[in-house]
C-alpha positions as CSV (number, residue, x, y, z in Angstrom):
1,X,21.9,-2.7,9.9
2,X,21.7,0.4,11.5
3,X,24.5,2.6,11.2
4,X,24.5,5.8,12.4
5,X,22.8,7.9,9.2
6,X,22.8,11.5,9.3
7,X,21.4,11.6,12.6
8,X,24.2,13.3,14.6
9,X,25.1,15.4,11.5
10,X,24.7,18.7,13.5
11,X,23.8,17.9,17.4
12,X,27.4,18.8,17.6
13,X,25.8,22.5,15.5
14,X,23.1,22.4,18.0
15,X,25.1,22.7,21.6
16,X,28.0,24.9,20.0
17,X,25.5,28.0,18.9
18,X,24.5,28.6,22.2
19,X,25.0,31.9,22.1
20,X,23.8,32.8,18.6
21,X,20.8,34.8,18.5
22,X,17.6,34.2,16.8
23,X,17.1,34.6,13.3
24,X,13.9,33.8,12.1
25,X,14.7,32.0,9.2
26,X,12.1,30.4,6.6
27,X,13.6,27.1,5.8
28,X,13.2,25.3,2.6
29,X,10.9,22.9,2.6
30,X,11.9,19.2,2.9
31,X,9.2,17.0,2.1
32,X,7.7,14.5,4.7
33,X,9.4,11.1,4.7
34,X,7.0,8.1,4.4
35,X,6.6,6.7,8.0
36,X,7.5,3.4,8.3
37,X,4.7,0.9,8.0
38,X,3.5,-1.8,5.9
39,X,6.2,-2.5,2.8
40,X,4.9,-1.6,-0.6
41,X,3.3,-5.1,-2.4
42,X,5.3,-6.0,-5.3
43,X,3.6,-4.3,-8.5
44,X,4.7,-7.0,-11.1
45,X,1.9,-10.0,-10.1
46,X,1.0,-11.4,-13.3
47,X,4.9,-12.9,-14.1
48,X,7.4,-14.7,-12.6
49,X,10.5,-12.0,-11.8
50,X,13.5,-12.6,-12.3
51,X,16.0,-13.5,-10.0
52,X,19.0,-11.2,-9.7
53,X,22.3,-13.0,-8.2
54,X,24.8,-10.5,-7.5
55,X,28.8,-10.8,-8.2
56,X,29.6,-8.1,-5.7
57,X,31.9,-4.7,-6.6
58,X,34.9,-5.2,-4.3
59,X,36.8,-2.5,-6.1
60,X,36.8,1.9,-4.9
61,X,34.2,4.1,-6.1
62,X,33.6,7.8,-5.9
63,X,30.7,9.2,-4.5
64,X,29.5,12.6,-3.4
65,X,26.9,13.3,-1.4
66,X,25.3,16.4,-0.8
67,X,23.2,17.3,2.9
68,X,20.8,20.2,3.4
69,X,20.4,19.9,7.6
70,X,17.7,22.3,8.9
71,X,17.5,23.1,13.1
72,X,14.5,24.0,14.5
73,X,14.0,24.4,18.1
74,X,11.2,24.0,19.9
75,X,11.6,25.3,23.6
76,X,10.0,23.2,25.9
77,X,9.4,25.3,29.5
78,X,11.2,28.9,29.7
79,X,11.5,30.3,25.8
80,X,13.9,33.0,27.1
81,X,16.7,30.5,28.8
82,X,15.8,27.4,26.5
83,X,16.3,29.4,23.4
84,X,20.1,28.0,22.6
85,X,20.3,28.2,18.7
86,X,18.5,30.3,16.0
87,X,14.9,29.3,15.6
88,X,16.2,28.1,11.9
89,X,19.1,26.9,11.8
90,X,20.2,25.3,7.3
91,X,23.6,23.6,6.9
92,X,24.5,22.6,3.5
93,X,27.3,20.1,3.2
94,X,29.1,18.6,0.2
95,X,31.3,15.8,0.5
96,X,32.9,13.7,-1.7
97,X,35.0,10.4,-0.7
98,X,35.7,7.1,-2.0
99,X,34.9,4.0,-0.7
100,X,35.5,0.3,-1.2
101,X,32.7,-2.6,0.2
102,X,34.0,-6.0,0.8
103,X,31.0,-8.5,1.0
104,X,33.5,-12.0,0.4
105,X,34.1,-12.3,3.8
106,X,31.6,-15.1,5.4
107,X,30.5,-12.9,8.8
108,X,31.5,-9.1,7.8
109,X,31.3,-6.3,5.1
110,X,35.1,-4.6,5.1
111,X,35.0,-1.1,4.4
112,X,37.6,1.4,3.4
113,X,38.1,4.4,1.6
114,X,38.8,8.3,1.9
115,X,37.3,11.4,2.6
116,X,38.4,13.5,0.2
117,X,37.0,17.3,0.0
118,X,34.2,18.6,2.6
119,X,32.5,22.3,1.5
120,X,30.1,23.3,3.9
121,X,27.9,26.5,4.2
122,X,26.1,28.1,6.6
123,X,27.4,26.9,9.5
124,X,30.5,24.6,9.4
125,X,30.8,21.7,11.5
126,X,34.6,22.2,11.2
127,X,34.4,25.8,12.2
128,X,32.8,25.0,15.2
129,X,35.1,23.0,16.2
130,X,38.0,25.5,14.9
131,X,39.7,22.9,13.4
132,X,40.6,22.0,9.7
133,X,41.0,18.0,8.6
134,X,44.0,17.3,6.4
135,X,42.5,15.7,3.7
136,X,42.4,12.9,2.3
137,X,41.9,11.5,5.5
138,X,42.0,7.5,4.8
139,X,38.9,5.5,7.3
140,X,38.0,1.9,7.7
141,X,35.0,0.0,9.2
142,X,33.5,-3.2,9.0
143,X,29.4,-4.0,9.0
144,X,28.4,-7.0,11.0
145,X,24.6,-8.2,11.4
146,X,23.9,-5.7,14.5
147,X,26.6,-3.0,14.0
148,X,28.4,-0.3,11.8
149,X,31.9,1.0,12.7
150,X,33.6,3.9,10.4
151,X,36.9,5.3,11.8
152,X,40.1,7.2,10.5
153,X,43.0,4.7,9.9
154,X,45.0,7.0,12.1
155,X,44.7,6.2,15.6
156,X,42.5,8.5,18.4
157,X,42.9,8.0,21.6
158,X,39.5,6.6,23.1
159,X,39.5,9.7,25.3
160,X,39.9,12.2,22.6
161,X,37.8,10.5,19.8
162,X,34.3,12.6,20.6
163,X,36.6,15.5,20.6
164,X,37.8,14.9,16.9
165,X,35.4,17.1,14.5
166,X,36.2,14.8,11.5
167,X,34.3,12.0,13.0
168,X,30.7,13.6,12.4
169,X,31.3,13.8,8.4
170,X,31.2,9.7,8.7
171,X,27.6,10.7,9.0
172,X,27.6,11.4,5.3
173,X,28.9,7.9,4.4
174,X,27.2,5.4,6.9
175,X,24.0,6.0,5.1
176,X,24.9,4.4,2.3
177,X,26.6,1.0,3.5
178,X,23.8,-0.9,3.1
179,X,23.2,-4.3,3.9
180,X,22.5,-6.0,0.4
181,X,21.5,-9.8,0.5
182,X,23.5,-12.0,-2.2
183,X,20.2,-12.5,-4.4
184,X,17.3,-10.3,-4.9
185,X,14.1,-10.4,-7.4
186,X,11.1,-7.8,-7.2
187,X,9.0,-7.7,-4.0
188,X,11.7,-8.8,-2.0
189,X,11.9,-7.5,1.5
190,X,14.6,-7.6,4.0
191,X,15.4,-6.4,7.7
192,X,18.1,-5.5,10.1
193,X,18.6,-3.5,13.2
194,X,22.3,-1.8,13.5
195,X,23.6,-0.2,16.6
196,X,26.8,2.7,16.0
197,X,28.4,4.1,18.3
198,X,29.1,8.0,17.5
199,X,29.6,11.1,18.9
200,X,28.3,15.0,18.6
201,X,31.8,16.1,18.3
202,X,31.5,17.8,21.8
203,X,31.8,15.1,24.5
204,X,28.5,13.4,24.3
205,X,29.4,9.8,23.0
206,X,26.0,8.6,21.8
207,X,24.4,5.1,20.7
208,X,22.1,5.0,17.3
209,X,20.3,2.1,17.4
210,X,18.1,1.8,13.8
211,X,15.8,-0.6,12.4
212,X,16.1,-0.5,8.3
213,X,13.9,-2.6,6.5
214,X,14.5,-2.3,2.3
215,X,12.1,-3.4,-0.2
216,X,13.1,-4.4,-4.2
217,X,10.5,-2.4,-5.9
218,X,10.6,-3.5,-9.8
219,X,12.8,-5.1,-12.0
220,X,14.9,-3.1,-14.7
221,X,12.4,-1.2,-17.1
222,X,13.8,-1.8,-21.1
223,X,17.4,-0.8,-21.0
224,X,17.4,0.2,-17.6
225,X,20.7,-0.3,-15.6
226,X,19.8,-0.3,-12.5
227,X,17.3,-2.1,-9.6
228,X,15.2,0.2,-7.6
229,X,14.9,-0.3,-3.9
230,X,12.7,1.5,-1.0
231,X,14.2,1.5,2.3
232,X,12.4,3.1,5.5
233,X,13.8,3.5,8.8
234,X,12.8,3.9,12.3
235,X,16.0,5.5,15.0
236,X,16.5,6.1,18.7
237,X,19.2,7.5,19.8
238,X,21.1,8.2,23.7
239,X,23.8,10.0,24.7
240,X,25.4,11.0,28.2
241,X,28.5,13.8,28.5
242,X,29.2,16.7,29.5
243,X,30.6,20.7,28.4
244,X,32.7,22.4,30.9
245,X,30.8,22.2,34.0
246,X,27.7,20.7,32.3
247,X,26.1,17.2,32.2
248,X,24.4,16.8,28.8
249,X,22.0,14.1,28.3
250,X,20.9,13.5,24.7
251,X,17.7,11.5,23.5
252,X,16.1,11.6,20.4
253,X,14.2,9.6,17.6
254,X,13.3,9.6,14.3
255,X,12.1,8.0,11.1
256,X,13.2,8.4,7.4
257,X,12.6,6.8,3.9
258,X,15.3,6.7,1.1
259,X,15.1,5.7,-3.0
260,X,18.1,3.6,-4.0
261,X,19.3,2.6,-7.5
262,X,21.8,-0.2,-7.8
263,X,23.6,-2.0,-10.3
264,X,21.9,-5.3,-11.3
265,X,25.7,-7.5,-11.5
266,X,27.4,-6.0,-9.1
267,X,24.7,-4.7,-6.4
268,X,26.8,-1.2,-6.2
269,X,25.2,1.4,-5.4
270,X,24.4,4.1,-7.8
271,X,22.4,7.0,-6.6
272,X,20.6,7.5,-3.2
273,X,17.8,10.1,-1.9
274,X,17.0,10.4,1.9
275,X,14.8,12.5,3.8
276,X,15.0,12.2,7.4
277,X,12.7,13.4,10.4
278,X,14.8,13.4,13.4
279,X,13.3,14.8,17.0
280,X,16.2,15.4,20.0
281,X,15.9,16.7,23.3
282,X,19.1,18.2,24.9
283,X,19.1,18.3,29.2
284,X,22.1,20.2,29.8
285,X,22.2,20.3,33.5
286,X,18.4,20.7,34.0
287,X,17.7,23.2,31.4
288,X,15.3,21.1,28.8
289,X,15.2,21.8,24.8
290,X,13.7,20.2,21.9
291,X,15.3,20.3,18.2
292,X,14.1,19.3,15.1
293,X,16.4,17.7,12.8
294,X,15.0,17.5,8.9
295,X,17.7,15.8,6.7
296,X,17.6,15.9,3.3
297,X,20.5,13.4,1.4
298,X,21.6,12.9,-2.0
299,X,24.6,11.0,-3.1
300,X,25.6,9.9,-6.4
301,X,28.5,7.8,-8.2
302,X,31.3,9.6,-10.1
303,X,33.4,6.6,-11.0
């Protein structure tokens, strides 16, 4: 599946600091995500594992998942005109929503849920935007085998959806809709390649097309209550629109790894870490520049 995850968290950050000037910042560190490449071998080889079958959580949880974003940009020709955002740019967000998976259905996964607070520092993506949600704000979505949709239950017109700043924040959620087969036992590996459609929140609609492939790690230790899975990623990403009189073209890709913990009955998911690596490069009208995205995710169950 590849939904969108926090890939377009900020490009909407990136274009709208234009002016800013540069700061200098050191940025934490975020460590290095694994790069995607040969799954890790199953490390229980001298018994038979257990098979897990999973009675699947149709009920609402409550999650909330905190995002440390850092900018970095990387001018590619003429430093003085490519320069459009601080050297270092560190968004923290904290959001915390709930959110209901429907697996029962033969072809689809049914989402829905709420957003329902968003603190951010450092750099809003509402502020940008000038523009406060009125939370909760109630979304749904479905998950098929090639795609990943997240919307507000309120309509947007098609023409003004990129223009909404409440759609990046489904950036913190997608991450975590996971596609989780119906039985699992340790060293078992799965695949899938999901395309969202998204936007930066500044006219550029943009495609994220991401290969995901999730490995069971171990089975429960003693009294454990949860199953550990490794997932790695691998991203590319396009987007074509414009900002006043500018044409803004937007490619970029990236890899990522993420720890998961999930509940051995019910396959809900109980914690999540990700650290994403996330390279874009911005043509506005001719003028060329590189940003480095580092994404660093965790999200955890409250109820």
């Amino acid at each position: 599946m590849n939904r969108s995850t926090p890939l377009l968290l900020t490009l909407a950050a990136a274009i709208a600091l234009t002016s800013c000037k540069s700061t200098h910042m050191l940025p934490p560190t975020i460590p290095n995500p694994e790069p995607v490449g040969p799954i890790a071998q199953n490390k229980i080889q001298n018994k038979p594992s257990t098979i897990w079958n999973f009675t699947f959580d149709t009920q609402p949880h409550t999650y909330q998942s905190t995002t440390i974003t850092i900018l970095q940009t990387q001018p590619t020709v003429d430093a003085s005109q490519l320069q459009t955002i601080p050297d270092s740019t560190i968004i923290s967000t904290t959001t915390q929503f709930t959110l209901a998976i429907d697996k029962t259905q033969r072809l689809v996964t049914v989402i829905s849920g709420s957003l329902n607070r968003i603190q951010s520092i450092s750099g809003s993506r509402v502020h940008l935007h000038n523009q406060q949600p009125t939370l909760p704000l109630a979304f749904s979505g479905i998950l098929s085998s090639s795609r990943l949709s997240l919307s507000p239950v309120s309509l947007i017109p098609e023409n003004e959806f990129c223009k909404n700043p409440i759609n990046s924040y489904f950036s913190d959620i997608r991450p975590i809709v996971i596609s989780l087969p119906h039985f699992l036992r340790a060293g078992s590996t799965w695949t899938d390649t999901i395309s969202t459609a998204t936007c930066s929140g500044i006219d550029v609609p943009t495609k994220t097309t991401t290969i995901h492939t999730y490995t069971m790690i171990e089975e429960p230790h003693t009294n454990s209550l949860s199953l550990f899975i490794k997932m790695q990623e691998h991203s590319q990403l396009t987007g074509l629109g414009s900002q006043g009189e500018h044409q803004i073209q937007v490619d970029g890709q990236g890899f990522g790894s993420a720890d998961l913990l999930i509940n051995p009955t019910t396959g809900l998911l109980l914690t999540f870490h990700l650290i994403q690596h996330l390279t874009v490069q911005i043509n506005t009208s001719g003028k060329i520049t590189k940003i480095l995205q580092l994404v660093e995710q965790n999200v955890k169950i409250l109820n």
